[in-house]
GUGUBA-124891 format. One record per residue (C-alpha): residue number from 1; x, y, z; residue in one letter. Coordinates in steps of 0.001 Angstrom, whole numbers, plus 524288, in hexadecimal, padded with zeros to 5 digits. Example, Ala and Ser with C-alpha at 12.3 -4.5 7.8 and 13.67 -1.06 7.14 Angstrom:
BEGIN
@num=1&c1=8300C&c2=7EE6C&c3=81E78&residu=A
@num=2&c1=83566&c2=7FBDC&c3=81BE4&residu=S
END
This chain:
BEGIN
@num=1&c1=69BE2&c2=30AC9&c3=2046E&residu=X
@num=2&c1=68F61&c2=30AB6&c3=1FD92&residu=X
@num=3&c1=69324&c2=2FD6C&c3=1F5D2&residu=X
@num=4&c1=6970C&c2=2F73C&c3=2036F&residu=X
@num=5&c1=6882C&c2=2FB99&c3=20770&residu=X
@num=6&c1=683B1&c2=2F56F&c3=1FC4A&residu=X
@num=7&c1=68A85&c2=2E9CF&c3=1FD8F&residu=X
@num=8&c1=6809D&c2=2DC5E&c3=200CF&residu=X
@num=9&c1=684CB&c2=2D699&c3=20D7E&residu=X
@num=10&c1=67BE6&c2=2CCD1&c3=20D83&residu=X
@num=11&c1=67ED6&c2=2C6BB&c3=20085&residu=X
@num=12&c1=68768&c2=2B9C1&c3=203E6&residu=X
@num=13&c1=693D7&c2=2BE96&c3=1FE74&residu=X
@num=14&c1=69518&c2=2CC75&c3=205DB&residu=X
@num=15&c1=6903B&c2=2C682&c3=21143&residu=X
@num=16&c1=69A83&c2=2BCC4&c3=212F6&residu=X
@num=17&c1=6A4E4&c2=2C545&c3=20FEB&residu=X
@num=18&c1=69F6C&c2=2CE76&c3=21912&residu=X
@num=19&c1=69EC9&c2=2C566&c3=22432&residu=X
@num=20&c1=6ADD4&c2=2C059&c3=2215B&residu=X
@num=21&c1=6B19D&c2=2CF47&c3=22340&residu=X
@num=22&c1=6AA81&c2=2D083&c3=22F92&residu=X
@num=23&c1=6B0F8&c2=2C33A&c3=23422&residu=X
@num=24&c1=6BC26&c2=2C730&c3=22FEF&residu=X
@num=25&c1=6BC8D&c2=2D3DC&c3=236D5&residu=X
@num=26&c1=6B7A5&c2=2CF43&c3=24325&residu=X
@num=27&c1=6C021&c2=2C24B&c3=2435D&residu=X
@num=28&c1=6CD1B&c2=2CAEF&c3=240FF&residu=X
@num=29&c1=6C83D&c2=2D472&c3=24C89&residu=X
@num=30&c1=6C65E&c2=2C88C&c3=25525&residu=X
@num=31&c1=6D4EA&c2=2C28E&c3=25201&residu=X
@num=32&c1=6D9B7&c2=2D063&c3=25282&residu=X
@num=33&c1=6D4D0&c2=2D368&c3=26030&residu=X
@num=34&c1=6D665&c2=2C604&c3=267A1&residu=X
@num=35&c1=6E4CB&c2=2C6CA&c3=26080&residu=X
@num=36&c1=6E949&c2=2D181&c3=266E2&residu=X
@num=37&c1=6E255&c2=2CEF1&c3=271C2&residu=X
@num=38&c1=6EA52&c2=2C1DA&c3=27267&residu=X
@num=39&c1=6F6D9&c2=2C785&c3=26F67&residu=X
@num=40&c1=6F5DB&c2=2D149&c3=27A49&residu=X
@num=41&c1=6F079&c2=2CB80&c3=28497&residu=X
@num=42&c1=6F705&c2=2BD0B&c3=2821F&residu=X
@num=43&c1=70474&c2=2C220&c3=27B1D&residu=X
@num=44&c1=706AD&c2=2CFC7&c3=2809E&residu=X
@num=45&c1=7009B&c2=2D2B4&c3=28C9D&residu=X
@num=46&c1=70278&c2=2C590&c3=291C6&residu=X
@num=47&c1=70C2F&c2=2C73E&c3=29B89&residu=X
@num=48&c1=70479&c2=2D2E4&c3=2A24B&residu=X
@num=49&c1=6F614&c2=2CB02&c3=2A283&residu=X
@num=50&c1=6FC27&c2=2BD46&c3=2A391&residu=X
@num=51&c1=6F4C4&c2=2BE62&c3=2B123&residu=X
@num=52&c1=6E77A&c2=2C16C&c3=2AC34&residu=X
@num=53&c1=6E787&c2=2B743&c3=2A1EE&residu=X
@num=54&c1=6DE4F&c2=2ABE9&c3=2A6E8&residu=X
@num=55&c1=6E076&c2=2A1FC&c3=29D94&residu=X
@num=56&c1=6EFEA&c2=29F07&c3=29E44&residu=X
@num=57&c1=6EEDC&c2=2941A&c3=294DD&residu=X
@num=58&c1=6EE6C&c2=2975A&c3=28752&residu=X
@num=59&c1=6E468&c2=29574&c3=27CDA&residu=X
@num=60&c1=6E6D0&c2=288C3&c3=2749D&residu=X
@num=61&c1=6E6BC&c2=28BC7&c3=266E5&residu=X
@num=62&c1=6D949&c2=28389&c3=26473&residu=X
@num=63&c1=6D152&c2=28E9F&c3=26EDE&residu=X
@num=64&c1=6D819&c2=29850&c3=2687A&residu=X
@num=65&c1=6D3ED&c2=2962C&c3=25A0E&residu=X
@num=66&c1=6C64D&c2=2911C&c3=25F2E&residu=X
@num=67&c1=6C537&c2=29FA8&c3=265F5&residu=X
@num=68&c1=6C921&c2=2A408&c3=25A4F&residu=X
@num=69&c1=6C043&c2=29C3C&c3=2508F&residu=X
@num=70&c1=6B47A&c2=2A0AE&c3=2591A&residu=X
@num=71&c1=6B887&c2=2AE31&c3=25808&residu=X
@num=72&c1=6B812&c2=2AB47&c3=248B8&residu=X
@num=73&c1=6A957&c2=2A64F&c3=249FA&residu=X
@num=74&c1=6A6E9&c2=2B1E7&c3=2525E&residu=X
@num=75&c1=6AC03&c2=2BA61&c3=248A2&residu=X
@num=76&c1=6A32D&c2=2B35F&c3=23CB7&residu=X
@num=77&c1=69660&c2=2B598&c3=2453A&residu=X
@num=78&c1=699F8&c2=2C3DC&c3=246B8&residu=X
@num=79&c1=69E60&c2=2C634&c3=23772&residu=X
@num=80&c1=69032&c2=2C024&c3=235A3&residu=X
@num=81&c1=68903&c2=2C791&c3=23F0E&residu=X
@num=82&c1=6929F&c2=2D41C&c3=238F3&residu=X
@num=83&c1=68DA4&c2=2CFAC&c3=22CC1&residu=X
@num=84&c1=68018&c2=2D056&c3=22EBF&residu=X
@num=85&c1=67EA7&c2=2DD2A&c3=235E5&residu=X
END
């Protein structure tokens, strides 16, 4: 423990690795949570809240991996701001 105390976090080197783990971390959370969140309410449960669902059209695959691209630069600013705290 006392190394990882020691360790330079603001040299270039720890720091970016640093950050990567944070982005890491929170990216996976993200795709973790709106997966399952996707898969219950879209897959699962969809026969019992096909009637609150406003949006009957599906997402096109192009708003889908733009959602999911800004998620991504979300999840850089917050490794960053993780980072620096």
């Amino acid at each position: 423990m006392e190394a990882f105390l020691n360790t330079p976090f603001l040299e270039p080197s720890h720091f970016t690795r640093l950050t990567l783990i944070f982005f890491v971390i929170v990216f996976l959370r993200y795709l973790i949570v709106s997966g399952v969140y996707h898969y219950l309410f879209y897959v699962w449960f969809r026969p019992r809240v096909a009637h609150r669902i406003l949006n009957i059209n599906p997402k096109q695959k192009e708003q889908l991996r733009m959602e999911i691209g800004r998620s991504a630069l979300t999840s850089v600013i917050f490794a960053f701001s993780a980072t620096g705290l």
